[in-house]
N, CA, C and O of each residue as an XYZ file, in Angstrom:
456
protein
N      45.955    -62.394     58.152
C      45.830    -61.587     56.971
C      47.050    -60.660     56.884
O      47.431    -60.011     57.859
N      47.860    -60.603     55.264
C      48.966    -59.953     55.099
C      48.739    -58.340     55.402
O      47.534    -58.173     55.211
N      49.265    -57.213     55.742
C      48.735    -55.788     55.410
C      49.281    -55.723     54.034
O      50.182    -56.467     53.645
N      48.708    -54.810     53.305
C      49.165    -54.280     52.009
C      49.902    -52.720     52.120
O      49.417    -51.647     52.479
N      51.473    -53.122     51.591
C      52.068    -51.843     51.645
C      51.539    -51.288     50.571
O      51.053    -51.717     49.525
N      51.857    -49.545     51.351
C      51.157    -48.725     50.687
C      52.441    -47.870     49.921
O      53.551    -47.513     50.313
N      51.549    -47.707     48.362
C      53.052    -47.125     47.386
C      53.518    -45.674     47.933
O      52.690    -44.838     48.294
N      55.164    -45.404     47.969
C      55.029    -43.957     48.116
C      54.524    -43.074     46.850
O      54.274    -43.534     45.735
N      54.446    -42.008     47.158
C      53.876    -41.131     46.102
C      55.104    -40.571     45.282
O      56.315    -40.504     45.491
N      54.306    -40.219     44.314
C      55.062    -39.812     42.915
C      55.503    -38.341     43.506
O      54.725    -37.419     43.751
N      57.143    -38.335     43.705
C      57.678    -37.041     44.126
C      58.319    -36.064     42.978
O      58.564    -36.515     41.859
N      58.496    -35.128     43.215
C      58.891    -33.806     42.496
C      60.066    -34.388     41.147
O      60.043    -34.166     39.936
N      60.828    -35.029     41.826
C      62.346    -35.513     40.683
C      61.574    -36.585     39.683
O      61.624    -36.437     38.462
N      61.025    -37.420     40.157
C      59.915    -38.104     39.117
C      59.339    -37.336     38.313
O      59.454    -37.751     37.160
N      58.502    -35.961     38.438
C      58.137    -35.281     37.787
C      59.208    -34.613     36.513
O      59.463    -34.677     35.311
N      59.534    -34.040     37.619
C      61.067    -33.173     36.777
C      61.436    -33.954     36.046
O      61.352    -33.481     34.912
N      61.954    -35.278     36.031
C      62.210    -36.426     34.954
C      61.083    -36.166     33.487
O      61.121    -35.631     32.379
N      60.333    -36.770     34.169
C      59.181    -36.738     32.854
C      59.122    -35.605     32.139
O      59.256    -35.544     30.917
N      58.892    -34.551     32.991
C      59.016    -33.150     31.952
C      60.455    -32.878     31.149
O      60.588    -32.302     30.069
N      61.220    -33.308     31.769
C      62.640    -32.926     30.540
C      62.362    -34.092     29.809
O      62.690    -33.325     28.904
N      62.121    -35.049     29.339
C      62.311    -36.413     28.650
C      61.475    -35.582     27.650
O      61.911    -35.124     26.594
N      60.035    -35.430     28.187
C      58.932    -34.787     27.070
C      59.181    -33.385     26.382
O      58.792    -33.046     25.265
N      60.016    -32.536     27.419
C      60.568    -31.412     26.524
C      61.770    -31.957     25.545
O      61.552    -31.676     24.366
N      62.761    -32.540     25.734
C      63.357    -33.234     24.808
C      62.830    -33.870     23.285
O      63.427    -33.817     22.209
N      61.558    -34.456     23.584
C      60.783    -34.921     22.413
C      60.694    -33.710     21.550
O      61.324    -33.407     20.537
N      59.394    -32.861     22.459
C      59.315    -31.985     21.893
C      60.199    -31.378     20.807
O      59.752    -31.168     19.680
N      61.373    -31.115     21.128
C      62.506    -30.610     20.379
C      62.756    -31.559     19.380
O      62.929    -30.987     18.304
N      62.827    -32.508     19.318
C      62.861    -33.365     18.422
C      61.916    -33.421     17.550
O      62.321    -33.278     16.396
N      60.502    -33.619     17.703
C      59.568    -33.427     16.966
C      59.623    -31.943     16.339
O      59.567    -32.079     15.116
N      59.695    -30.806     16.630
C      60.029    -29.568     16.031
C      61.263    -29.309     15.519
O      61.460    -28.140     15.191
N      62.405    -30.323     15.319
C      63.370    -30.336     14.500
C      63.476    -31.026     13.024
O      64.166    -30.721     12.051
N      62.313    -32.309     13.279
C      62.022    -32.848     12.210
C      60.826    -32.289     11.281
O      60.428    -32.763     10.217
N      60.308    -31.022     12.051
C      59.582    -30.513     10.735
C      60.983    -29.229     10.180
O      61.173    -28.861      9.021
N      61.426    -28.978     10.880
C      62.205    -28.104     10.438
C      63.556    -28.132      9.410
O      63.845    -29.284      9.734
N      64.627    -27.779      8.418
C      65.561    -28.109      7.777
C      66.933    -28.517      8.641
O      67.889    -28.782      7.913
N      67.110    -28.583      9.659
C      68.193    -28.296     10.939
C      68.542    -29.501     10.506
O      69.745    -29.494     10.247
N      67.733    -31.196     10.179
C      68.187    -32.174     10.528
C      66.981    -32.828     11.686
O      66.152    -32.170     12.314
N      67.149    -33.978     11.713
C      66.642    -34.862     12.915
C      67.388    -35.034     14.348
O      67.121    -34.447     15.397
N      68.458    -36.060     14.088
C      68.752    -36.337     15.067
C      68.238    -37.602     16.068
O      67.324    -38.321     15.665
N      68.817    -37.828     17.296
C      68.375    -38.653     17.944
C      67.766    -38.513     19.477
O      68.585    -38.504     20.395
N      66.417    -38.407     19.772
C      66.223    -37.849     20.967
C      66.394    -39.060     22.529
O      65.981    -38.776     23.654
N      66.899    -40.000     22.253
C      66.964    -40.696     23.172
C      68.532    -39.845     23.344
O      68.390    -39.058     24.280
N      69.584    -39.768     22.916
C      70.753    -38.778     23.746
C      70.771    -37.756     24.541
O      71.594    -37.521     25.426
N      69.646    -36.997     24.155
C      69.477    -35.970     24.416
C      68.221    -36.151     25.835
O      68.240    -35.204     26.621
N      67.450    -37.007     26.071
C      67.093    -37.523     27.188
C      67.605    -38.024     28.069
O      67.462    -37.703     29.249
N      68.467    -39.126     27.527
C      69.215    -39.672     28.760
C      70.497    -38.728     29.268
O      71.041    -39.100     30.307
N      70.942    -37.711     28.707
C      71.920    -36.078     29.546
C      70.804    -35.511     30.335
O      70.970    -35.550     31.554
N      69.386    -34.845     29.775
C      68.751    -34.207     30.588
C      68.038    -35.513     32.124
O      67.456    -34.883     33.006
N      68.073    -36.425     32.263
C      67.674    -37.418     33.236
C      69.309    -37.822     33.947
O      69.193    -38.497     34.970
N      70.486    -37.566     33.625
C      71.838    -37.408     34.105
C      72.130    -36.671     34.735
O      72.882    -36.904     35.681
N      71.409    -34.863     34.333
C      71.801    -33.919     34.459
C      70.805    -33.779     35.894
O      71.102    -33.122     36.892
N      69.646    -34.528     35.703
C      68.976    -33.676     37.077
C      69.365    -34.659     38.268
O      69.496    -35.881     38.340
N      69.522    -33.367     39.379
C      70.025    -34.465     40.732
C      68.992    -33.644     41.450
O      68.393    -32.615     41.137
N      68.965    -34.558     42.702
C      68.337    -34.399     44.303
C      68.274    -32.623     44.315
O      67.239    -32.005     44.561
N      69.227    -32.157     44.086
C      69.547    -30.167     44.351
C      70.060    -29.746     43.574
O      70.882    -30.431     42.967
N      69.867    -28.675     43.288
C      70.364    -27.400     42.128
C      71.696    -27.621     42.004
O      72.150    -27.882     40.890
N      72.740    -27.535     43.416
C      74.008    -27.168     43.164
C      74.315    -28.699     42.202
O      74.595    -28.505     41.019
N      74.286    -29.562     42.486
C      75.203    -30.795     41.755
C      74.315    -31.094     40.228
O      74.718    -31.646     39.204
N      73.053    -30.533     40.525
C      72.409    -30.176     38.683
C      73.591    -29.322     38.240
O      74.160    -29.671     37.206
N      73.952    -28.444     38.773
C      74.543    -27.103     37.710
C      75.758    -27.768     37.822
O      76.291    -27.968     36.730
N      76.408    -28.203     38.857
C      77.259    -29.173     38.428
C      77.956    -29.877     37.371
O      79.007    -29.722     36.749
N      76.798    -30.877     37.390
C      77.237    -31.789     36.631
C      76.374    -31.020     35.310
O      76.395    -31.908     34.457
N      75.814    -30.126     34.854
C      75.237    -29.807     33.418
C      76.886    -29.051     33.465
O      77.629    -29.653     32.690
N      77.338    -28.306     33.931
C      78.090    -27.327     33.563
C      79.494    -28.558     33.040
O      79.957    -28.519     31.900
N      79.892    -29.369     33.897
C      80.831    -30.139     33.612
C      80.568    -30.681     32.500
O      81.513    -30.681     31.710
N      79.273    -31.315     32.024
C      78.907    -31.628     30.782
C      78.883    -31.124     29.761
O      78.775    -31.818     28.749
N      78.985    -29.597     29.684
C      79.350    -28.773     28.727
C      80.220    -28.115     28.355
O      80.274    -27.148     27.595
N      81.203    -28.862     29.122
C      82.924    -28.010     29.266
C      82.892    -29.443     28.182
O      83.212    -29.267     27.007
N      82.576    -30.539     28.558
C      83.305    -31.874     28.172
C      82.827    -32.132     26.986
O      83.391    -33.031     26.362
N      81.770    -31.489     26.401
C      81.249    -31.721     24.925
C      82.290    -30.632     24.102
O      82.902    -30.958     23.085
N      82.367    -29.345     24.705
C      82.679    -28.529     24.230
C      84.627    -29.171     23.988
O      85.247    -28.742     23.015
N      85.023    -29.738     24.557
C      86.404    -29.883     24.728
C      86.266    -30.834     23.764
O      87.063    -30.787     22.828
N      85.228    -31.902     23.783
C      85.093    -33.268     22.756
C      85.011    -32.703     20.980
O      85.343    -33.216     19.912
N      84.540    -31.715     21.283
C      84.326    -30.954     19.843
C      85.125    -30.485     19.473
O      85.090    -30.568     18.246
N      86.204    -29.803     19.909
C      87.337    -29.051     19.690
C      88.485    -30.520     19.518
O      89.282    -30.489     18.581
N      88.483    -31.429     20.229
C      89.231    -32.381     19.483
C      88.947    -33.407     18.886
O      89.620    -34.437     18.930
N      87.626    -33.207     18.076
C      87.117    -34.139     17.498
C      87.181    -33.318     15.938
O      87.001    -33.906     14.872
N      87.470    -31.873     16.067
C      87.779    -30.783     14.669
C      89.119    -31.123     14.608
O      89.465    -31.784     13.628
N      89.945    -30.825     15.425
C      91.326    -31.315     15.289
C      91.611    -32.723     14.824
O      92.549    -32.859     14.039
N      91.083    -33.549     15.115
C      91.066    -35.318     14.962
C      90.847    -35.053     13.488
O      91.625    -35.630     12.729
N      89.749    -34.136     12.862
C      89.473    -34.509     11.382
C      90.303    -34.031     10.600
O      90.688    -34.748      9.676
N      90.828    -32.672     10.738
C      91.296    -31.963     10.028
C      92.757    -32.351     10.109
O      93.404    -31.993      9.124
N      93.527    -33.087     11.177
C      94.716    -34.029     10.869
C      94.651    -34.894      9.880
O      95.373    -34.958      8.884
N      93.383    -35.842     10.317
C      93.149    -36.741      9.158
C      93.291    -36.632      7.552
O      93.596    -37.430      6.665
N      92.904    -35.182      7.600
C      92.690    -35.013      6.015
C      93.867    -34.232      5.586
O      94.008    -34.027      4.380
N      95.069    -33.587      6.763
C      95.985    -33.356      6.256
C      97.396    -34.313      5.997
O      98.434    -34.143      5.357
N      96.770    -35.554      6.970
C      97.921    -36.239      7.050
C      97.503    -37.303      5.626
O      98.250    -37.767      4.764
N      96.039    -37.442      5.806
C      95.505    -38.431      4.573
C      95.175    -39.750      4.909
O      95.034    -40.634      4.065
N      95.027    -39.937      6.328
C      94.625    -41.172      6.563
C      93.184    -41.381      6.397
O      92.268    -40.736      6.907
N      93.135    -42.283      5.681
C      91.538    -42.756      5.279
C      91.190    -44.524      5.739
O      90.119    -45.130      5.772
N      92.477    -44.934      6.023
C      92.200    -46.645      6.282
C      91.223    -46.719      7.387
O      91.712    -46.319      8.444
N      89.556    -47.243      7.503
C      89.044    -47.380      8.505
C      89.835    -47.601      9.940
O      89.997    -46.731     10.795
N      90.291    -48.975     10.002
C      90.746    -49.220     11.299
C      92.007    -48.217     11.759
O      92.144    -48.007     12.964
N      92.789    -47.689     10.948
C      93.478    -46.591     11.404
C      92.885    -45.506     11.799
O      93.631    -45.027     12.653
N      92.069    -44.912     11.684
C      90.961    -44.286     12.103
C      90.570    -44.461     13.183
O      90.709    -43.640     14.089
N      89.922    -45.726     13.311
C      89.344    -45.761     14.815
C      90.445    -45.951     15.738
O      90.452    -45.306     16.787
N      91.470    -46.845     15.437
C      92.463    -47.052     16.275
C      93.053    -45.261     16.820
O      93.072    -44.770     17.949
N      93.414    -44.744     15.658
C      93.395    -43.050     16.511
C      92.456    -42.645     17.116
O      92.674    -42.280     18.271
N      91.001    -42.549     16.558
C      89.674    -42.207     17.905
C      90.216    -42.490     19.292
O      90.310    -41.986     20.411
N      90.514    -43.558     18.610
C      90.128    -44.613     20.352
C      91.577    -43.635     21.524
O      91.495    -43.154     22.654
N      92.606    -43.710     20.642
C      93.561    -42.926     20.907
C      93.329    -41.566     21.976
O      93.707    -41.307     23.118
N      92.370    -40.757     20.786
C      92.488    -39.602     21.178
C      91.247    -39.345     22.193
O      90.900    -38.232     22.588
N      90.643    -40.585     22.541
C      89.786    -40.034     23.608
C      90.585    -40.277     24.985
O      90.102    -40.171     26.112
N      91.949    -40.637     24.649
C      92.592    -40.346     26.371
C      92.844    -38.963     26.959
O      92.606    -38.670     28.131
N      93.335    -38.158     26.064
C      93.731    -36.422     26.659
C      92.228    -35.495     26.346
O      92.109    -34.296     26.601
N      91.078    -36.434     25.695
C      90.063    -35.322     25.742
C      89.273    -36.184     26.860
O      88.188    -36.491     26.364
N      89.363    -36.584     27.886
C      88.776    -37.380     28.910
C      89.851    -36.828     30.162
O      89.353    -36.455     31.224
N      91.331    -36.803     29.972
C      92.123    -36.407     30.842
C      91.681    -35.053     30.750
O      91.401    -34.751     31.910
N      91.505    -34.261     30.154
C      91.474    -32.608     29.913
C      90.256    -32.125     30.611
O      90.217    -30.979     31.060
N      89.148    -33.045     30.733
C      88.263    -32.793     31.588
C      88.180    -33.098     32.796
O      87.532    -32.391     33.567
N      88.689    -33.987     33.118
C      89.386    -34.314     34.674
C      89.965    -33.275     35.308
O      89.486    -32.763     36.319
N      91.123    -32.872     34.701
C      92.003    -32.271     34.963
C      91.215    -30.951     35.279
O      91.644    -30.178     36.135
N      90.052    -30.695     34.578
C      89.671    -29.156     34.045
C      88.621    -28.578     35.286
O      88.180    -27.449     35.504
N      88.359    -30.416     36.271
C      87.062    -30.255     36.691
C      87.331    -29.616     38.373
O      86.368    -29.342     39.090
């Protein structure tokens, strides 16, 4: 007769998972009654399930690095537009072909930054 392994138990980071995923909803569901906009809450789940690690220090870590790198993505993603509309490029693929461009020094800038 085989023994039957026995499951480990549901630990603390499992938990912690579930509760940010469901606080995430939450926010989502109280954004869509609200005028703010919707949005998409699967992004915003899969950062908070990124963001949590094994210990505090490499949580604050990596949230803090994550918010230098949005914050840097935003600042050249205002710059990216406001070229656009001064230089006047409107051709789709010229467009993305610059995106694609300009995510090398806002990817280096966080490297560099980290």
């Amino acid at each position: 007769m085989t023994a039957r392994k026995i499951l480990p138990p549901i630990g603390a980071r499992i938990i912690k998972s579930s509760a940010a995923v469901a606080l995430c909803m939450m926010v989502y569901y109280i954004r869509t009654h609200l005028p703010v906009g919707n949005g998409i809450p699967f992004y915003s789940a899969l950062a908070a399930l990124w963001c949590l690690q094994p210990s505090s220090d490499t949580a604050k870590h990596n949230a803090g690095q994550r918010s230098i790198g949005t914050f840097i993505g935003a600042l050249y993603g205002l710059i990216f537009i406001l070229l656009l509309r001064i230089i006047g490029i409107t051709e789709a693929m010229r467009v993305y072909l610059l995106a694609s461009l300009m995510i090398i020094p806002v990817i280096y800038l966080t490297v560099v930054l980290d």
